[in-house]
C-alpha positions as CSV (number, residue, x, y, z in Angstrom):
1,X,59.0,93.5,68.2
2,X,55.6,94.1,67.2
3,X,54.2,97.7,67.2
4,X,51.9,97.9,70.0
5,X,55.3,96.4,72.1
6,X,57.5,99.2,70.4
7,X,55.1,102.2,71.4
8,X,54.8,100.7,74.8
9,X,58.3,100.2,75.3
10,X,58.7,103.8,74.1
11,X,56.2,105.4,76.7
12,X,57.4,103.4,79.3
13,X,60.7,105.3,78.5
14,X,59.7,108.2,78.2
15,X,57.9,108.1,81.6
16,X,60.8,106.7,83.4
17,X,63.1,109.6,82.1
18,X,60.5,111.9,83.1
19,X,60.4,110.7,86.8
20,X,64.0,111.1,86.7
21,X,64.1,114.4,85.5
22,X,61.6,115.3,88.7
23,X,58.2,116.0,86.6
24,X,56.3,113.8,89.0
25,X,55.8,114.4,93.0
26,X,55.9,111.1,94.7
27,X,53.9,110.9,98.2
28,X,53.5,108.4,100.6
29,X,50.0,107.1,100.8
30,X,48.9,107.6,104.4
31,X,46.0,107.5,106.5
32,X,44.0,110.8,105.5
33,X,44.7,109.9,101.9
34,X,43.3,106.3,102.4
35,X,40.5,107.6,104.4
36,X,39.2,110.0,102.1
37,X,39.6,107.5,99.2
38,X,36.6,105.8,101.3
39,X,34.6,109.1,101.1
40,X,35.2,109.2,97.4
41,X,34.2,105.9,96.5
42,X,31.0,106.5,97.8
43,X,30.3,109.2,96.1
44,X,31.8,108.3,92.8
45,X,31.8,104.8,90.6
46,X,36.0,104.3,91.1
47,X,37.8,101.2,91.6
48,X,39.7,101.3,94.7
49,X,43.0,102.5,93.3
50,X,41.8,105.2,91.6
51,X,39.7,106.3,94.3
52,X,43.4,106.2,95.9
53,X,44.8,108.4,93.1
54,X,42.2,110.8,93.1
55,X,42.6,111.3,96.9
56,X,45.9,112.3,96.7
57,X,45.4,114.8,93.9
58,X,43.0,116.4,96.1
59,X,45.5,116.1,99.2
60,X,48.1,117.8,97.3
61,X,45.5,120.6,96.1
62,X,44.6,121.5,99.7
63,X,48.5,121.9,100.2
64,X,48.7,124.2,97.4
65,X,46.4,126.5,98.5
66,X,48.1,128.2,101.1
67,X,50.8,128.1,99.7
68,X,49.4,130.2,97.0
69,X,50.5,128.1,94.4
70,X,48.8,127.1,91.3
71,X,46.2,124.4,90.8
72,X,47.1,121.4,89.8
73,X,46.1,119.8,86.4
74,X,44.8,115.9,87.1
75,X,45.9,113.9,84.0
76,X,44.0,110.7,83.4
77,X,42.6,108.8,80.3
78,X,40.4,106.8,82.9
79,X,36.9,109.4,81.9
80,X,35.0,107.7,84.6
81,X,37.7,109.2,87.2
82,X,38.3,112.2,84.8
83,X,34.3,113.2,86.0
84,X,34.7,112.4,89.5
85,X,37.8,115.0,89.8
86,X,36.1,117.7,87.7
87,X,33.5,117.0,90.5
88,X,35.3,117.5,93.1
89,X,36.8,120.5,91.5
90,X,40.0,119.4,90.3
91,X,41.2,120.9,86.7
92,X,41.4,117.9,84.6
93,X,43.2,116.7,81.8
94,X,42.8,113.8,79.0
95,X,45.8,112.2,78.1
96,X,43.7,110.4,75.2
97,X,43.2,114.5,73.5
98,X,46.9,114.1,73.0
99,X,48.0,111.1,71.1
């Protein structure tokens, strides 16, 4: 197994054992979330999934609000759709300042 295998194999891993240990929120993409992936794409250069992944960030901010919970971090390498939730005033994270 060649290297760039081996470190794939071992972040896929490490991902899977942190969705099992409950790190990650999973939601069902509905409607709202869809249709404000529309509104984002035209505001922001995304491709249509991440447009999709942003949208939900920002779903799940607006449910942490009253809640008076913290705000959330989003955590993407992608900087295109790193700028595009820092504009829509999202704290952001780059997973490529911690390899």
């Amino acid at each position: 197994m060649d290297a760039t295998c081996y470190r794939y194999r071992q972040r896929q891993c490490l991902f899977c054992g942190e969705c099992n240990q409950n790190q990650f929120r999973h939601i069902t993409v509905q409607s709202p979330i869809l249709l404000e992936a529309i509104d984002v794409v035209s505001k922001h250069p995304l491709r249509a999934y991440d447009a999709i992944q942003l949208s939900a960030a920002l779903y799940l901010q607006r449910v942490r609000v009253p809640m008076s919970l913290s705000r959330l971090t989003f955590l993407s390498a992608d900087k295109v759709l790193n700028q595009a939730a820092l504009a829509e005033g999202l704290l952001v994270d780059d997973s490529n300042d911690h390899t």
